[in-house]
N, C-alpha and C positions, 0 to 999 in steps of 0.2 A: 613744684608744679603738680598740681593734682591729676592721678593717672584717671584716665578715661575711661570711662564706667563700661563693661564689656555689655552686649546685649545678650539675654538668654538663649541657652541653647535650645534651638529649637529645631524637629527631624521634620526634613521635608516632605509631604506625600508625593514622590514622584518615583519612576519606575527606574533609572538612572540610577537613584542613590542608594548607597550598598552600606554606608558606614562607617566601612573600610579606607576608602583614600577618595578626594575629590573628583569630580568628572571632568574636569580642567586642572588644569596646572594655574596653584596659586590662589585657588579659588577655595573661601569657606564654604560651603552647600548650605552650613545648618548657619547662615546670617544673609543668603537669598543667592537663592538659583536662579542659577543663568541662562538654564533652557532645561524648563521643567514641564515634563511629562508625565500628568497624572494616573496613579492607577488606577482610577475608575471601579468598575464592577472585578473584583478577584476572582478569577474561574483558576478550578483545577483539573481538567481532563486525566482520569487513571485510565490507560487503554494497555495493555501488556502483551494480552495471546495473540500471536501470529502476525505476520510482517504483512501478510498480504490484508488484514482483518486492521492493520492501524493505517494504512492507505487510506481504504474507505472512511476511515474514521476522520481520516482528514477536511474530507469533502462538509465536515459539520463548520469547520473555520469561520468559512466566511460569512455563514448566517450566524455564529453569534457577532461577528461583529456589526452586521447590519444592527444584528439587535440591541448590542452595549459597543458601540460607538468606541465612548472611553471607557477600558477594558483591558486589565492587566490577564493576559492569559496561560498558564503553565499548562506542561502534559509529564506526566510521569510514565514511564514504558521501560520494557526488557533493555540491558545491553546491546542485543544483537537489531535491535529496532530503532535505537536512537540515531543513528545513520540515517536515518529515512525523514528526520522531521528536523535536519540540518540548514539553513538557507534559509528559513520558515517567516514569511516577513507577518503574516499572523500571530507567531507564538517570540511571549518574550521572554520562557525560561524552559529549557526543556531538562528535567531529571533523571540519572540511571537509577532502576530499581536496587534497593539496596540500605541497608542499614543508616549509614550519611543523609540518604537524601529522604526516609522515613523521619529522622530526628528532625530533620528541618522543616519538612512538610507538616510534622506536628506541633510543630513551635510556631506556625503562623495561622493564618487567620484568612477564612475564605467566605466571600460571599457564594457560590456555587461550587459544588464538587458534582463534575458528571462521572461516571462509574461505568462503561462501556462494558465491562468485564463482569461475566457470571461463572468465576472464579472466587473462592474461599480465600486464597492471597490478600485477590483488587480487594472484594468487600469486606475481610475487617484491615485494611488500610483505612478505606471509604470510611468505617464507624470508629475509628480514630482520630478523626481528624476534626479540626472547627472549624467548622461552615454552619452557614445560617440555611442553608438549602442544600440538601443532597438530592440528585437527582439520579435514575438509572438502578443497581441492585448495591444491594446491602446484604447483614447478613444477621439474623436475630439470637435471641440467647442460646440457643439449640447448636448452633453455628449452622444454620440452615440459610442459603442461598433465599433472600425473598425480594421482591420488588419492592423501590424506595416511592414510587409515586404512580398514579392510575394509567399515567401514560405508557410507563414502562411493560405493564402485564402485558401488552400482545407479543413484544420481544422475547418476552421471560416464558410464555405460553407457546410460542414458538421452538423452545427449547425442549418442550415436554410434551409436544403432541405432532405424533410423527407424521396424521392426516393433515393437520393443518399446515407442516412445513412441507410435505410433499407433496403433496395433493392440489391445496386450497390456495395458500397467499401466491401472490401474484406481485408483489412490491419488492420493490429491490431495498437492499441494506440498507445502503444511504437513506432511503424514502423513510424507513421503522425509524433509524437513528433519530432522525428530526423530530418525528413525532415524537420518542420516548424524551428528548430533551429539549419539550417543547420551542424548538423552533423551526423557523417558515422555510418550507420545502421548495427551491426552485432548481434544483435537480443542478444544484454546485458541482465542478469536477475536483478531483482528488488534487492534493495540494505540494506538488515533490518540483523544486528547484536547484537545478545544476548550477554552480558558479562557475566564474568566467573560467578559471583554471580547469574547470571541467570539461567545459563548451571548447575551450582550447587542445586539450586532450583528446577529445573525441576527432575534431578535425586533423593532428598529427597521425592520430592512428591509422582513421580513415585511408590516409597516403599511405602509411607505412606498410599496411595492406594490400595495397593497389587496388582501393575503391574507386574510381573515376567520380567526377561528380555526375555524370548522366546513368549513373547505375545506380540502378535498384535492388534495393537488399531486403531480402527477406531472414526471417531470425528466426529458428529452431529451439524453443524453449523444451530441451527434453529431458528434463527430470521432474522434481515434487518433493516434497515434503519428506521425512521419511516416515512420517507420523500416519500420509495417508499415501501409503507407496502404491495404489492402485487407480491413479490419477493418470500416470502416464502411458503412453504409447508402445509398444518395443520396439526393439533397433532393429528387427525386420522393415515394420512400419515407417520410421526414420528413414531408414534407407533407401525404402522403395520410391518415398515422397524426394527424395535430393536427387537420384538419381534421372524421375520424369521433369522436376523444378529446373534441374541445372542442364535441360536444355533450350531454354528460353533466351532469346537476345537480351543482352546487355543486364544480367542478371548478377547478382553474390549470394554467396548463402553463407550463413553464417551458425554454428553451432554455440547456444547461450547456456550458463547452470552456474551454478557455484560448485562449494568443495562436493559434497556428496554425489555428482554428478562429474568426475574427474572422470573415472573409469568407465564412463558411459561414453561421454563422449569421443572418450579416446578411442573404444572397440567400432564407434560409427565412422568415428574418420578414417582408422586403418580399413575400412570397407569400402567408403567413398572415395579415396584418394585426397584429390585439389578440387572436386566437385565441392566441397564445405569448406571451411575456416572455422579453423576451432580457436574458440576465443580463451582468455586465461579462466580457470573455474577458483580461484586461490588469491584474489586481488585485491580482497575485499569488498562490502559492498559499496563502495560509494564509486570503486571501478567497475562493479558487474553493472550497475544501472548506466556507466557510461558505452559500456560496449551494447546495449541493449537498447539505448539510444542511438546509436548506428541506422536501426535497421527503419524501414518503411512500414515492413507489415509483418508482425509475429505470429506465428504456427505455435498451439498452445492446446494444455488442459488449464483445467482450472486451478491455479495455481498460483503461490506469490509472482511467478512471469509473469501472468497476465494479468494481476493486479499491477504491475512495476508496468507493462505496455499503456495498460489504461489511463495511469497516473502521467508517463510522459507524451500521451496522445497520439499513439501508433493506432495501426488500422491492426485489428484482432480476428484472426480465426479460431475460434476455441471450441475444444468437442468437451462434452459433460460425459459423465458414468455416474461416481458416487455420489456427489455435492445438487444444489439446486442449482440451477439456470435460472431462474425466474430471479434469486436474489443480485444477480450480478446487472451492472449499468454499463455498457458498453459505449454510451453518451453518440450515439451513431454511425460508428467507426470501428464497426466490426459484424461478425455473422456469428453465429451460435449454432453450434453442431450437435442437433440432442436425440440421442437414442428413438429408434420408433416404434414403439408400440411393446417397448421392454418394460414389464410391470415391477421388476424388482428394483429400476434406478430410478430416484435419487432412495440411495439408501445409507449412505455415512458408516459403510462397513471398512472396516478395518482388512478383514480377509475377507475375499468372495467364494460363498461356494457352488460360483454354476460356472466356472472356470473363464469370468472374465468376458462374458461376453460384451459388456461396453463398451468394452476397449477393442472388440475384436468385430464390434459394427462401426469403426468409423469409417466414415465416407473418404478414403482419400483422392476416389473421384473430385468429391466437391471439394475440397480441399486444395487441388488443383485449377478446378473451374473456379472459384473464389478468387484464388491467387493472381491469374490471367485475367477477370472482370475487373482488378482493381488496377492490376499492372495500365491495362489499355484505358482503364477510365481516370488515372489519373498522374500517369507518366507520357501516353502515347507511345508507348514502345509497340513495335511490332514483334507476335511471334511466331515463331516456328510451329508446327503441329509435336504436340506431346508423345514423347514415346505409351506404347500401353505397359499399363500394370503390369 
C-alpha cells in the first residue's frame, strides 16, 4: 500500500508558535493551527534606565495597540525592571538585558523598534537590530547619541537644554513619549498588574497586620534612588509627619522602601514606636509593589514610590526639589508640593550646595491638610484636631 504523501512543512505566522513543541498536545502546528494568533506589526520597545522611567513607559501600550490592532509586542529592559512589566496582557514577550536575549533579538526581524533610551547601551542595540523603522534615538558613527526621527528631537532637546526642561515645557512624559513615537495622546495610565496570588497576599497581610477593613492607610515612601539621594525627606521630617498623622481616627501608617532604605526605616520606627509599621524593605519587588498597594494615599518625593503609587492608582502627595514637576501625570489623584519661589529647583544635582534647601521647604503643614481633605472627602472618617509641628 502506497504510504501517504506527507504535506509540506510549513511554519505558521502566529504568536504561539515557538518551534520547539506544539501548543496542544498531539497537535502538528506546521500542518494547521488550531488557534492561531497572528503577529501582525512586530514592535520592539528597548526601555532599560530607571524602574520608575519604565512605568511611564508603559502608559505608551495601549495607544499602540489602538494603532496596530494585530500587533506582536516585545520590551527589552534591565533585570531589576523586568518585575514590573510581569502580568502585562499588552506585551507578548518580555526580554532581560543581556548577551541571550541581544543574540536573539538580533536574529529576528522587526517591523518597529521604539528606543525610549538616550543611552550608548539602548542605541547601538537600537542600530543592531532589523527593523524596517526605528523610532526614538540612535546612535551615529562617532558613537554619538542622535535622534532616530523629527519627532524625537524635542525629547532629545530636552535632554540638552536646561531652560527648556526647566523653565519652559509644561508636558508631561507620557505626553513627549507619544509624540516621539508617533502615537495618539489620550493621556493612557501606566500599565502594572497584580495577579490573583498577589491580590491574595495583600489581603492576608492586610489582617496579619491588623488593618481593619474601615482603616485607612497612609504609606510613607522614604527613600530614593541612590543615584539621586537628594529626593528624600529626613527622618526628622518623617517623624514629625507620623507622629501629627498617627493621631487621626481610624488611621495606619505604614513605612514603604526597598533594600537601600532598611536602615532608614529602621532608625524612624525605633523613634515612632507602633505609631508606623515597617513593612519588609528585602522582599523583593514584586512584594514591595504588594505592600504599597495596601495603602490609600502615599506621602512621597519623586521617586520610583511614586511612580509605583501612580501606576497602581493611589491618591499621591509628592514634594519636588531636584527633578521637574511639570513632567509627572498624577492622572487626578494626587497634589504636588513644589518649591516657592526657589530659583535653583528643578536642577538634577547630584549634590546640592545651598544645603538643601528643597527639602528643608516642604510644606508638612500641607501635607497634613492634604492627608485629612482626602481622608474626609473620601473615606468619611472623622478627625480629631492635629497635634502642632
Amino acid at each position: 500500500m502506497p504510504k501517504k504523501k506527507r504535506k509540506s512543512l510549513k511554519i505558521p505566522d502566529c504568536k504561539n508558535y515557538t518551534g520547539y513543541k506544539p501548543c496542544f498536545p498531539s497537535v502538528d502546528c506546521t500542518q494547521g493551527c488550531v488557534d492561531n494568533a497572528p503577529r501582525g506589526k512586530r514592535i520592539l520597545i528597548i526601555n532599560l534606565d530607571a524602574m520608575g522611567h519604565v512605568l511611564v513607559t508603559t502608559s505608551l501600550l495601549q495607544a499602540l495597540k489602538r494603532k496596530y490592532p494585530k500587533s506582536q509586542v516585545s520590551w527589552i529592559t534591565l533585570p531589576n525592571a523586568v518585575g514590573l512589566l510581569g502580568n502585562n496582557p499588552y506585551l507578548d514577550a518580555v526580554y532581560t538585558w543581556g548577551p541571550e536575549s541581544w543574540l536573539i533579538l538580533q536574529s529576528m526581524r522587526f517591523d518597529q523598534v521604539l528606543n525610549v533610551d538616550k543611552s550608548k547601551r539602548a542605541c547601538a542595540l537600537t542600530m543592531s537590530l532589523n527593523a524596517r523603522e526605528k523610532l526614538g534615538f540612535g546612535m551615529n558613527g562617532d558613537g554619538v547619541i542622535i535622534p532616530l526621527n523629527k519627532e524625537a528631537e524635542y525629547l532629545y532637546r530636552l535632554g540638552l537644554e536646561d531652560q527648556l526642561k526647566f523653565r519652559i515645557n509644561q508636558k508631561t512624559l507620557s505626553e513627549i513619549l507619544h509624540k516621539t513615537f508617533r502615537l495618539k495622546f489620550k493621556r493612557d495610565e501606566y500599565v502594572l498588574n497584580l495577579s490573583s496570588e498577589e491580590l491574595a497576599f495583600c489581603q492576608n497581610y492586610r489582617r496579619e497586620i491588623g488593618i481593619e477593613g474601615s482603616a485607612f492607610v497612609v504609606g510613607f515612601n522614604t527613600g530614593c534612588s541612590p543615584l539621586y539621594p537628594n529626593k528624600k525627606m529626613t527622618v526628622e521630617q518623617h517623624v514629625s509627619l507620623i507622629e501629627r498623622l498617627s493621631t487621626l481616627d481610624r488611621i495606619k501608617l505604614l513605612l514603604l522602601g526597598g533594600p537601600e532604605d532598611t536602615e532608614r526605616n529602621a532608625e524612624i520606627s525605633r523613634i515612632v514606636g507602633d505609631k508606623a509599621i515597617s513593612t519588609p524593605t528585602r522582599d523583593g519587588l514584586r512584594r514591595g509593589i504588594c505592600y504599597e498597594n495596601l495603602c490609600d494615599l502615599v506621602i512621597t518625593g519623586d521617586t520610583f514610590g511614586m511612580h509605583l503609587a501612580i501606576a497602581l492608582k493611589k491618591y499621591v502627595v509628592v514634594w519636588f526639589g531636584v527633578s521637574c514637576w511639570s513632567e509627572i501625570e498624577l492622572y487626578g489623584r494626587g497634589v504636588k508640593l513644589i518649591p516657592d519661589g526657589l530659583e535653583c529647583s528643578p536642577c538634577w544635582k547630584h549634590q546640592c550646595p545651598y544645603n538643601l534647601e528643597c527639602i528643608q521647604m516642604i510644606d508638612l503643614d500641607r501635607i497634613v491638610d492634604e492627608t485629612m481633605k482626602f481622608l474626609e472627602r473620601h473615606v468619611g472618617t472623622r478627625t480629631r484636631s492635629i497635634l502642632p509641628a
